[in-house]
N, CA, C and O of each residue as an XYZ file, in Angstrom:
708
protein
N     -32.294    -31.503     24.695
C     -31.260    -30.517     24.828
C     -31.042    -29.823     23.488
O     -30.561    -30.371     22.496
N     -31.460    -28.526     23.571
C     -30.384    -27.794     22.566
C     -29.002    -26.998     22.424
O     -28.564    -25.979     22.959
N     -28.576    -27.764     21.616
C     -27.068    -26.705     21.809
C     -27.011    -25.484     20.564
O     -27.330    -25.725     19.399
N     -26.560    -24.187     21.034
C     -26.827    -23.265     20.451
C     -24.985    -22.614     20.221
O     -24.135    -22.314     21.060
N     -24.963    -22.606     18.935
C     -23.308    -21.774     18.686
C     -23.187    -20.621     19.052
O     -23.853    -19.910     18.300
N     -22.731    -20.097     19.749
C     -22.321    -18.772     19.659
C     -22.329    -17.725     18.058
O     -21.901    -17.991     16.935
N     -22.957    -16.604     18.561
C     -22.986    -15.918     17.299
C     -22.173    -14.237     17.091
O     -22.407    -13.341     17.902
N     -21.260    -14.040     15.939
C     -20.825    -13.425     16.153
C     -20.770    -12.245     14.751
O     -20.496    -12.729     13.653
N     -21.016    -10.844     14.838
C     -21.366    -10.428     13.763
C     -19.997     -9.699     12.807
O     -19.128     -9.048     13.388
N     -19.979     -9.832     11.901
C     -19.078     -9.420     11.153
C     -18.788     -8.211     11.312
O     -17.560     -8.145     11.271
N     -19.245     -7.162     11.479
C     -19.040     -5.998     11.362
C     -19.318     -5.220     12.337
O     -20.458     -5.301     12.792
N     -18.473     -4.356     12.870
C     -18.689     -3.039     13.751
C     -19.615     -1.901     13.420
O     -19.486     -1.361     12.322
N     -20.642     -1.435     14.357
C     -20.863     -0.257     13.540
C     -19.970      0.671     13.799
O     -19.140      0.647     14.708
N     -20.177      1.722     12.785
C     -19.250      2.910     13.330
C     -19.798      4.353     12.558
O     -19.960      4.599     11.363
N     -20.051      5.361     14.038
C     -21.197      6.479     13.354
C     -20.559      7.211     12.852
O     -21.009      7.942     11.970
N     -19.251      7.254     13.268
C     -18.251      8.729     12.599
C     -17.898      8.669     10.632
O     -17.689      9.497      9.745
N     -17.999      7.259     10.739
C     -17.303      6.590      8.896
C     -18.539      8.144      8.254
O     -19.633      8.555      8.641
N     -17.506      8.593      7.062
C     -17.511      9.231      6.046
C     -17.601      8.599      4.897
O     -17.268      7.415      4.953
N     -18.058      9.131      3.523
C     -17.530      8.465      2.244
C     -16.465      9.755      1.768
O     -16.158     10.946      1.725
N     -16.185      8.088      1.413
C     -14.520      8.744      0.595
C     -14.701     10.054     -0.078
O     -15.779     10.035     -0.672
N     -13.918     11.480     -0.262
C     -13.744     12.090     -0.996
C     -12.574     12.328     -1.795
O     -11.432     12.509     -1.374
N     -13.068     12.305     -3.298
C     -11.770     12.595     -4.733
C     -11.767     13.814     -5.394
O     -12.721     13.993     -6.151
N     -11.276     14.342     -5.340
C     -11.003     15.424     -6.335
C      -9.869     15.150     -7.503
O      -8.910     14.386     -7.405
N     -10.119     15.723     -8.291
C      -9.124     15.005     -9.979
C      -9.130     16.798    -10.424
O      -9.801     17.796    -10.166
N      -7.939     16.426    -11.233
C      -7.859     17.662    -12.011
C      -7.034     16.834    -13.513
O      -6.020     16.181    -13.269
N      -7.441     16.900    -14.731
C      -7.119     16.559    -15.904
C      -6.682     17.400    -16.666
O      -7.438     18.323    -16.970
N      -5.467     17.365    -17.165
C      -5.088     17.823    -18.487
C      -4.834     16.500    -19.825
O      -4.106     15.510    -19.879
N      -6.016     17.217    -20.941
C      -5.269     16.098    -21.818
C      -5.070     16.688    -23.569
O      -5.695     17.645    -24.026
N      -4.187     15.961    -24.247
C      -3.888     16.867    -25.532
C      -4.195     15.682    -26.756
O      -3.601     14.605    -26.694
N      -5.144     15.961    -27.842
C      -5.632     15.311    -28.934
C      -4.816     15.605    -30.311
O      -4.699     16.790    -30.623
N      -4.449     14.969    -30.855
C      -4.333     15.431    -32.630
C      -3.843     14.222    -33.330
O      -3.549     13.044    -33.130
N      -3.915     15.243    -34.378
C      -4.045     14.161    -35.836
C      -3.143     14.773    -36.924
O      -3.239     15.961    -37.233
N      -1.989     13.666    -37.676
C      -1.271     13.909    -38.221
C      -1.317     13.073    -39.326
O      -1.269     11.843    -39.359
N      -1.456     14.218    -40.611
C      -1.579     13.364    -42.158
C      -2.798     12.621    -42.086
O      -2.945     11.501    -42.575
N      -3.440     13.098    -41.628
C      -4.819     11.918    -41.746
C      -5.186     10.643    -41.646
O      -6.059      9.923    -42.130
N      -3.831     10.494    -40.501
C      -3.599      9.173    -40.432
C      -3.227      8.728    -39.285
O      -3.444      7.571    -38.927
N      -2.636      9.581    -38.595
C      -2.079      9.174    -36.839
C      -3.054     10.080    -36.066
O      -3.318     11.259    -36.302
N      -3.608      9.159    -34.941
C      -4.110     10.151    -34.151
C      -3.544      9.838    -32.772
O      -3.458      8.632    -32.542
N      -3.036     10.864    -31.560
C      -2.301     11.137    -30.588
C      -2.942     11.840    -29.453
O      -3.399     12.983    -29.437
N      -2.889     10.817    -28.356
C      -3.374     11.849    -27.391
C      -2.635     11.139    -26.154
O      -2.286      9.987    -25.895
N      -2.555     12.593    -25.412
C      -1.570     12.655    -24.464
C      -2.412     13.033    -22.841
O      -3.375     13.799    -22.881
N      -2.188     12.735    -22.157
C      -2.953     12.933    -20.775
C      -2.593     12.499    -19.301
O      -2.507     11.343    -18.886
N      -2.390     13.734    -18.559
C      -2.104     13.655    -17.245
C      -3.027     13.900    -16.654
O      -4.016     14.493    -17.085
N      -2.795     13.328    -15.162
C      -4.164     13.356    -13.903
C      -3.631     13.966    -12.905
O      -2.651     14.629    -13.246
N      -3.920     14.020    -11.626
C      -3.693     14.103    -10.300
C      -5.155     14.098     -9.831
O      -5.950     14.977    -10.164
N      -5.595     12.634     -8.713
C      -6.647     12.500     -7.836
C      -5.744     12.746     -6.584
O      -4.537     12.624     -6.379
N      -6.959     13.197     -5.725
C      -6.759     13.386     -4.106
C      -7.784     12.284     -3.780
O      -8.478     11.874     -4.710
N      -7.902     11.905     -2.883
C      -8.727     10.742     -2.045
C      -8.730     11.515     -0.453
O      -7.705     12.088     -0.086
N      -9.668     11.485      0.231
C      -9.659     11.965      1.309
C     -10.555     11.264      2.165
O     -11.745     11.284      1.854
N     -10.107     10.484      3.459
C     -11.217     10.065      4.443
C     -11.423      8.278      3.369
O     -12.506      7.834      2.986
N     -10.319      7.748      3.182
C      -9.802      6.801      2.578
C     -10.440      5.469      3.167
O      -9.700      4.911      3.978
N     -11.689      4.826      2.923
C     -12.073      4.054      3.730
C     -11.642      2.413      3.735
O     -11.924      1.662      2.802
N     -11.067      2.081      4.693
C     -10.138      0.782      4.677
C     -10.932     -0.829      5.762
O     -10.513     -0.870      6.919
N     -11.328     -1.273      5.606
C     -12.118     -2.561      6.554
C     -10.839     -2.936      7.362
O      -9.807     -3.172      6.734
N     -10.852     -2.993      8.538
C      -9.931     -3.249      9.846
C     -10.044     -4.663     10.715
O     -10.798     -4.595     11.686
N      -9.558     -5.600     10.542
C      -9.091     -6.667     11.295
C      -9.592     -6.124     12.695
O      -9.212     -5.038     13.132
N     -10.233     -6.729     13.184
C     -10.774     -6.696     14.820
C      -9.950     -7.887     15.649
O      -9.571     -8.930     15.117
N      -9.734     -7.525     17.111
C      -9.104     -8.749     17.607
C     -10.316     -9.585     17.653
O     -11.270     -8.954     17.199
N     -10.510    -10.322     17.890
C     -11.644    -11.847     18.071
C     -12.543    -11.371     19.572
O     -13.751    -11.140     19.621
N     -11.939    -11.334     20.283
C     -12.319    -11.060     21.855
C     -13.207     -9.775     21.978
O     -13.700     -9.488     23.069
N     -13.464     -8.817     20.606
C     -13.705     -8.102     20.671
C     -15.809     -8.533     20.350
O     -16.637     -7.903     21.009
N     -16.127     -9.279     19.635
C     -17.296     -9.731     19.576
C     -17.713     -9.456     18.124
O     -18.832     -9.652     17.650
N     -16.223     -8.787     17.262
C     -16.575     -8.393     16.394
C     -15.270     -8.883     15.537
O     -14.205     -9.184     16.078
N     -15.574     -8.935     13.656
C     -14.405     -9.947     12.839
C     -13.676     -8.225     12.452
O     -12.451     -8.159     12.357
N     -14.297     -7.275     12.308
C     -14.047     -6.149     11.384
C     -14.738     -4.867     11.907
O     -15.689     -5.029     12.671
N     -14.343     -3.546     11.563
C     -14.707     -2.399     11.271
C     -14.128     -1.316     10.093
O     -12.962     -0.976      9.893
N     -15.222     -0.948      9.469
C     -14.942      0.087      8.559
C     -14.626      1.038      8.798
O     -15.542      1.592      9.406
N     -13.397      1.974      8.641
C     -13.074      2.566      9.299
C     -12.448      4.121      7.744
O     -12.368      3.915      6.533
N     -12.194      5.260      8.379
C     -11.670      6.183      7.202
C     -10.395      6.393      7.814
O     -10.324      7.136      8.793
N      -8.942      5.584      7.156
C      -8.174      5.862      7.853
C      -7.021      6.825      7.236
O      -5.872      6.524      7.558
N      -7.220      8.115      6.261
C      -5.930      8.733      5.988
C      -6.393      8.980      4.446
O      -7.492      8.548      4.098
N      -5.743      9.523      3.719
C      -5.569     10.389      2.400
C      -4.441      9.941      1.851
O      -3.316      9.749      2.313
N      -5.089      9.753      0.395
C      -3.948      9.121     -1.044
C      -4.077      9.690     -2.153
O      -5.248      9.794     -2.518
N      -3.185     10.166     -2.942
C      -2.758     10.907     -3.911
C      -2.613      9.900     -5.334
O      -1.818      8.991     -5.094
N      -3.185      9.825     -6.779
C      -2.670      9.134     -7.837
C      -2.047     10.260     -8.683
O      -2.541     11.360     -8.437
N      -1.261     10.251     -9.448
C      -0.784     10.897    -10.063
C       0.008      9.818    -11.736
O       0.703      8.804    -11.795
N      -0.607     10.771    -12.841
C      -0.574      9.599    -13.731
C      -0.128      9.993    -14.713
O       0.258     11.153    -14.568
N       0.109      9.411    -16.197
C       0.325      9.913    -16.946
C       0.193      8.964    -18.519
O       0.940      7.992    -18.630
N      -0.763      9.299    -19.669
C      -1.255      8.138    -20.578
C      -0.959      8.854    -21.898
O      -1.216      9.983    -22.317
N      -0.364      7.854    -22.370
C      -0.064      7.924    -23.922
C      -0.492      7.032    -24.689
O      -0.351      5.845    -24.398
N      -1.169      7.482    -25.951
C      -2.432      6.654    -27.114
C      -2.314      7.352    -28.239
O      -2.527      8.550    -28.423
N      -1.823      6.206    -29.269
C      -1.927      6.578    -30.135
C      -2.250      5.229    -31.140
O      -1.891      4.065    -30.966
N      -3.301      5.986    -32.590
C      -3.233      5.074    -33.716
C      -3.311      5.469    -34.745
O      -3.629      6.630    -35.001
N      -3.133      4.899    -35.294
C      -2.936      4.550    -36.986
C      -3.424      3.897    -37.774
O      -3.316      2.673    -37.707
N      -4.231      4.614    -38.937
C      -4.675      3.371    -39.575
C      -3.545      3.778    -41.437
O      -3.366      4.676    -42.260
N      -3.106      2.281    -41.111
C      -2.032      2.132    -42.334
C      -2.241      1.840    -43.394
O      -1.507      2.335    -44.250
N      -3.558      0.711    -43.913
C      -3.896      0.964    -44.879
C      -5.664      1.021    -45.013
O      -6.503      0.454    -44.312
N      -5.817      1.804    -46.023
C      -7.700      2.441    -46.200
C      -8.071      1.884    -47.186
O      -8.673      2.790    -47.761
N      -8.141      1.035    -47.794
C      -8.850      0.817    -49.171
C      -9.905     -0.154    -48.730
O     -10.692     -0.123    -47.784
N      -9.660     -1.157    -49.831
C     -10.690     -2.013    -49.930
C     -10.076     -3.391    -48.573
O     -10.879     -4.271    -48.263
N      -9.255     -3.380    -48.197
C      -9.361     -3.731    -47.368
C      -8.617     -2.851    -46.076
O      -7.739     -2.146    -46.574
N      -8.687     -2.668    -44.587
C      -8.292     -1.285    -43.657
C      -7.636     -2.317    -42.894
O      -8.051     -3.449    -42.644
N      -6.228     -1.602    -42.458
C      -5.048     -2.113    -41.175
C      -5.565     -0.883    -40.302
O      -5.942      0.206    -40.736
N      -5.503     -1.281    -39.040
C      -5.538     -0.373    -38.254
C      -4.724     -0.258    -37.228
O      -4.781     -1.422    -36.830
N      -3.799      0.427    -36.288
C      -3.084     -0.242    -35.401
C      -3.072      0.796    -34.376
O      -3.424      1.966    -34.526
N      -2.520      0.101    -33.052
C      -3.410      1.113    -31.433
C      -2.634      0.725    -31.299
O      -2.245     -0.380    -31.676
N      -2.060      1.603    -30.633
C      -0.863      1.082    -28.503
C      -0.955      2.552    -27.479
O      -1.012      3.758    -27.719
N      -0.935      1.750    -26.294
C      -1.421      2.529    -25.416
C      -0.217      2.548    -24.265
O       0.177      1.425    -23.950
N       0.437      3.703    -23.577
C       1.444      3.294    -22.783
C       1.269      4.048    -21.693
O       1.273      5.218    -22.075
N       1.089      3.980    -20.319
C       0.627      5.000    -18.922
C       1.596      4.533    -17.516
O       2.390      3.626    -17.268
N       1.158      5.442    -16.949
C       1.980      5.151    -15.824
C       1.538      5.821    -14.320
O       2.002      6.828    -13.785
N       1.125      5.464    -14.131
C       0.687      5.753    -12.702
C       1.421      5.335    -11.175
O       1.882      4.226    -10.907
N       1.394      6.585    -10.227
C       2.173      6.564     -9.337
C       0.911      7.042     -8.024
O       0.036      7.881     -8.237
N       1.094      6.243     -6.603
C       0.231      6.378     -5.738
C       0.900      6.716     -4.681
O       1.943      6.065     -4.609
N       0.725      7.608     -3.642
C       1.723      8.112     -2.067
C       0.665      8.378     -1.157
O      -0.213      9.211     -1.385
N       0.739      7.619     -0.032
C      -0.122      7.760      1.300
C       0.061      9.262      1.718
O       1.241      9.610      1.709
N      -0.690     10.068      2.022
C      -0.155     11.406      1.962
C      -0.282     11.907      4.048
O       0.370     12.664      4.766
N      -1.496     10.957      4.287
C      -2.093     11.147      5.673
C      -2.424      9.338      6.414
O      -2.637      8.394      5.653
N      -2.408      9.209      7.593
C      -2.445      8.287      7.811
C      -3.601      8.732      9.573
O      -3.330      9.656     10.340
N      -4.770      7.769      9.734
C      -4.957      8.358     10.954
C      -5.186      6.822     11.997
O      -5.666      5.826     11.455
N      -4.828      6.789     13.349
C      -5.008      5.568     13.743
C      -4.057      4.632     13.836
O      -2.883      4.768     13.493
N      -4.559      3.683     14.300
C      -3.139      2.179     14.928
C      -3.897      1.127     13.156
O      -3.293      0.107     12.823
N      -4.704      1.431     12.607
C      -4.989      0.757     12.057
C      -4.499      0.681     11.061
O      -4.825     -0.336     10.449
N      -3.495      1.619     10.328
C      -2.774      1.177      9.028
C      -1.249      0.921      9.537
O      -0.367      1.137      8.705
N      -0.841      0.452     10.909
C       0.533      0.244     11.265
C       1.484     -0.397      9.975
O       2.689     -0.179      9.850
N       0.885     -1.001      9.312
C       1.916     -1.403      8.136
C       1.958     -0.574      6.985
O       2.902     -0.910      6.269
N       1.400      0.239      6.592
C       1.511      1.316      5.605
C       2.506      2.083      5.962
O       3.057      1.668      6.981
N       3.246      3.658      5.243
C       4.034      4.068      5.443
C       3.371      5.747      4.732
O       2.871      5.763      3.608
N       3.480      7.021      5.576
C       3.334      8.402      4.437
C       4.333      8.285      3.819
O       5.393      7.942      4.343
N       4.167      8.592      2.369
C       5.205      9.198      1.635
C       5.017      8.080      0.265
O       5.080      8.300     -0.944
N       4.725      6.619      1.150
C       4.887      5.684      0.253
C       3.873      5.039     -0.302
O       2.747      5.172      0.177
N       4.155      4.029     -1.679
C       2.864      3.596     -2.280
C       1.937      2.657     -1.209
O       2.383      2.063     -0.227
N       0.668      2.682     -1.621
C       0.087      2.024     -1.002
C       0.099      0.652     -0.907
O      -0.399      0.063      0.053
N       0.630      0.102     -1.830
C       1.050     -1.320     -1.896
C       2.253     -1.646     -1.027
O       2.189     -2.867     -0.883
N       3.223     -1.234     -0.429
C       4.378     -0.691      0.159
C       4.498     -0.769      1.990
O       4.359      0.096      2.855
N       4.768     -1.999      2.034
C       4.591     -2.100      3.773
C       5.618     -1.889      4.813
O       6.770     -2.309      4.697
N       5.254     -1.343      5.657
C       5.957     -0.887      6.781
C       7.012     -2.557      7.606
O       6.338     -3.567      7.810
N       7.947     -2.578      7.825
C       8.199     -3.881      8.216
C       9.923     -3.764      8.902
O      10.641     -2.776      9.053
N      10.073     -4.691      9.098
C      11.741     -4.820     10.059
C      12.344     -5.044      9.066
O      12.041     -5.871      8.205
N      13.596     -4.071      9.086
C      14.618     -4.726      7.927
C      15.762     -5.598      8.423
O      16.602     -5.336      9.284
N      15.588     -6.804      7.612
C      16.577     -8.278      8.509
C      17.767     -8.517      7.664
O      17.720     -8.695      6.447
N      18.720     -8.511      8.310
C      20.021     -8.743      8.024
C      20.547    -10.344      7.971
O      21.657    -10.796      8.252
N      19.668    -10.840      7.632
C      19.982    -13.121      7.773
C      19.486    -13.313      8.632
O      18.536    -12.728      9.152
N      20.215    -14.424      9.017
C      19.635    -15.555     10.222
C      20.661    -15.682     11.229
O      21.840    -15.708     10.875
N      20.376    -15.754     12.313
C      21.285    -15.998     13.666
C      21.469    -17.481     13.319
O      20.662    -18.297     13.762
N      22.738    -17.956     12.365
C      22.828    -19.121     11.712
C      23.641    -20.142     12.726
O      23.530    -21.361     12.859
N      24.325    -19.382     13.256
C      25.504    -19.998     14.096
C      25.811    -18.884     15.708
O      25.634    -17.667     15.760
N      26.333    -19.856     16.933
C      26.366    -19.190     18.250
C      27.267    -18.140     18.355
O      27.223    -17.399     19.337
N      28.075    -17.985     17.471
C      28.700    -16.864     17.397
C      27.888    -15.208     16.732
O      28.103    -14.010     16.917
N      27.041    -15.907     16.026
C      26.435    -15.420     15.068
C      25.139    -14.504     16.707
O      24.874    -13.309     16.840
N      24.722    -15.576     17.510
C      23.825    -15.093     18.061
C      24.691    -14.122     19.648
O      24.240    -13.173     20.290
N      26.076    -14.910     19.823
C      26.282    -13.799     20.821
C      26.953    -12.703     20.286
O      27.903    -12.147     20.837
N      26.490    -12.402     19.271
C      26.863    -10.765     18.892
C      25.824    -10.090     18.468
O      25.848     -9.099     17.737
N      24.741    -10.715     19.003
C      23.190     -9.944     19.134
C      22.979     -9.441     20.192
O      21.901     -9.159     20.714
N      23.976     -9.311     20.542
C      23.686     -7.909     22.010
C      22.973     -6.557     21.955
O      23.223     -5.581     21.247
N      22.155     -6.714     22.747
C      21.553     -4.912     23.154
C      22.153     -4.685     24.372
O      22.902     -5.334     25.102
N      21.548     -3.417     24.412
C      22.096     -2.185     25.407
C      22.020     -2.661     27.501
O      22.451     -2.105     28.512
N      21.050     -4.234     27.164
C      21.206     -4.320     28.621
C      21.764     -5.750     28.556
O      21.275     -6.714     29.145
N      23.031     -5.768     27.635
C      23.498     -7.139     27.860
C      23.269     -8.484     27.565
O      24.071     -9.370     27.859
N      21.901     -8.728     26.832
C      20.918     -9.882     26.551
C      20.940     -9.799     25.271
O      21.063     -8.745     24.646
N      20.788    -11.207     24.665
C      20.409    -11.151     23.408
C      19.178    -10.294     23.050
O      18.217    -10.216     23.816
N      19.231     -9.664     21.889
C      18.489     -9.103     21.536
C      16.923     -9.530     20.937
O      17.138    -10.400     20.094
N      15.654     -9.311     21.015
C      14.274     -9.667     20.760
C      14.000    -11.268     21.426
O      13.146    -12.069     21.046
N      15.013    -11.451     22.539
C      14.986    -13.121     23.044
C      15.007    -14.183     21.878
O      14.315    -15.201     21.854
N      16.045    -13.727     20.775
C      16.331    -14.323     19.944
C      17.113    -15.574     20.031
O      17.772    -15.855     21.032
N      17.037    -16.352     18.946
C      17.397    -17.775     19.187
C      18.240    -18.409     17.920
O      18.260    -17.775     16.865
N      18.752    -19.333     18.002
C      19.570    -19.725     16.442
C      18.539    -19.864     15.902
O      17.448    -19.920     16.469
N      18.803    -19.963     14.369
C      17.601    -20.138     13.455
C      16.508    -19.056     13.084
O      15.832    -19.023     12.056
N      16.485    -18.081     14.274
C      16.076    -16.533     13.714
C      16.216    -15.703     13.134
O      17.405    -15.394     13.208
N      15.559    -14.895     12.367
C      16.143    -13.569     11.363
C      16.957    -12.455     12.757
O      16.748    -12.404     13.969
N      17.546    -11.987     12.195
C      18.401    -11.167     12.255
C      18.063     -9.821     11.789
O      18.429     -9.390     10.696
N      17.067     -8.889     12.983
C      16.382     -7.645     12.728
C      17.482     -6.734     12.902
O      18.352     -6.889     13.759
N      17.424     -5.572     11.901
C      18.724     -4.788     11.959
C      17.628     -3.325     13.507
O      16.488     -2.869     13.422
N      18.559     -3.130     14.477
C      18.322     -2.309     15.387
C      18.777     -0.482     14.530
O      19.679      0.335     14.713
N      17.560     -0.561     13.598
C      18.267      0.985     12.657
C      18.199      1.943     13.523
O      19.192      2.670     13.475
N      17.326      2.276     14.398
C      17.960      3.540     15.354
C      18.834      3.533     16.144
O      19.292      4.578     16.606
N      19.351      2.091     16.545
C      20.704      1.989     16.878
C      20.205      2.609     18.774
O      20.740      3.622     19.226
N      19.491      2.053     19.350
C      18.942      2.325     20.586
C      19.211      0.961     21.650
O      18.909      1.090     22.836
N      19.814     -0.383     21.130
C      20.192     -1.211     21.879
C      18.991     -2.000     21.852
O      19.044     -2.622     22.912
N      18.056     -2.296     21.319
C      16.983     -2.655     21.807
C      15.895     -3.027     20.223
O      16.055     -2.300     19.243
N      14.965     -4.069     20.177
C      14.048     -4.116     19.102
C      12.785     -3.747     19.270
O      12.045     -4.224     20.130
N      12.492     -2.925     18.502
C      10.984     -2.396     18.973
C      10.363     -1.467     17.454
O      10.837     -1.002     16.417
N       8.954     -1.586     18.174
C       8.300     -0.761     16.381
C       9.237      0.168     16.101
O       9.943     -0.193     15.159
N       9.538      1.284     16.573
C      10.586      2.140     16.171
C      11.501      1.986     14.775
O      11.460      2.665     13.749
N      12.446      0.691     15.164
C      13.213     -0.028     14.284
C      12.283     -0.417     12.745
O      12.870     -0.840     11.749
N      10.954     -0.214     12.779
C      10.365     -1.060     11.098
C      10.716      0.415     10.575
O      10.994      1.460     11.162
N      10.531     -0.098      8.614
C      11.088      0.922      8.199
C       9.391      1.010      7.261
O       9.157      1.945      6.495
């Protein structure tokens, strides 16, 4: 007898996937003061377009993943450098510091596949329910009423406590922020 595992491949194909496109535009400013400080100053803005993200597959599907282009991201930055050298002789100090700052905003989103991302916001920055505690106590849970009389999300003591922000009686994607 042989027994044979089931085999299952990592990856989806997919004919539509694009590569990513960036466009950058740079401004940056150099100089030198007393022959001794040098300064430079520099801003960015990248575009990203057709943003390619690897996608969680359900299991049942025969597949773990697909690559997928799901939406457009913006960096926008800004770097400050400067040094000094303090002393020149026979023996040289030299001294550097560098200080930047960079800011990232989902600008486009396409698909069920970035449901936890958010436009507008950084990409690190997840979409999610905003919870008000725990249904700590029974008083606590019969004032989790929705709009048809029932506790709300078939909630139970010991549960978070999802705030209903559209205020519709009811918990549902709607409500993540």
């Amino acid at each position: 007898k042989v027994l044979q595992a089931p085999c299952l491949e990592e990856m989806l194909e997919n004919k539509d996937l694009k590569w990513e496109t960036t466009t950058s535009s740079d401004l940056a400013v150099d100089f030198r003061l007393f022959d001794k400080v040098n300064i430079t100053i520099d801003g960015y803005i990248k575009k990203t377009s057709d943003l390619l993200m690897n996608v969680n597959l359900i299991e049942t599907s025969g597949q773990l993943s697909a690559l997928r282009n799901v939406g457009s991201l913006e960096n926008k930055g800004l770097e400050f450098s400067a040094d000094a050298t303090i002393i020149n002789r026979a023996v040289k100090w030299k001294v550097k510091g560098d200080i930047y700052t960079n800011k990232n905003k989902i600008m486009t989103l396409n698909g069920d596949a970035t449901q936890s991302w958010k436009i507008g916001q950084s990409l690190g920055v997840l979409r999610g329910y905003v919870l008000d505690g725990i249904l700590a106590a029974q008083a606590d849970l019969d004032a989790y009423i929705g709009a048809d009389g029932k506790v709300m999300n078939g909630a139970k003591l010991g549960d978070y406590r999802i705030v209903d922000t559209n205020l519709d009686g009811k918990i549902s994607g709607e409500d993540q922020d």
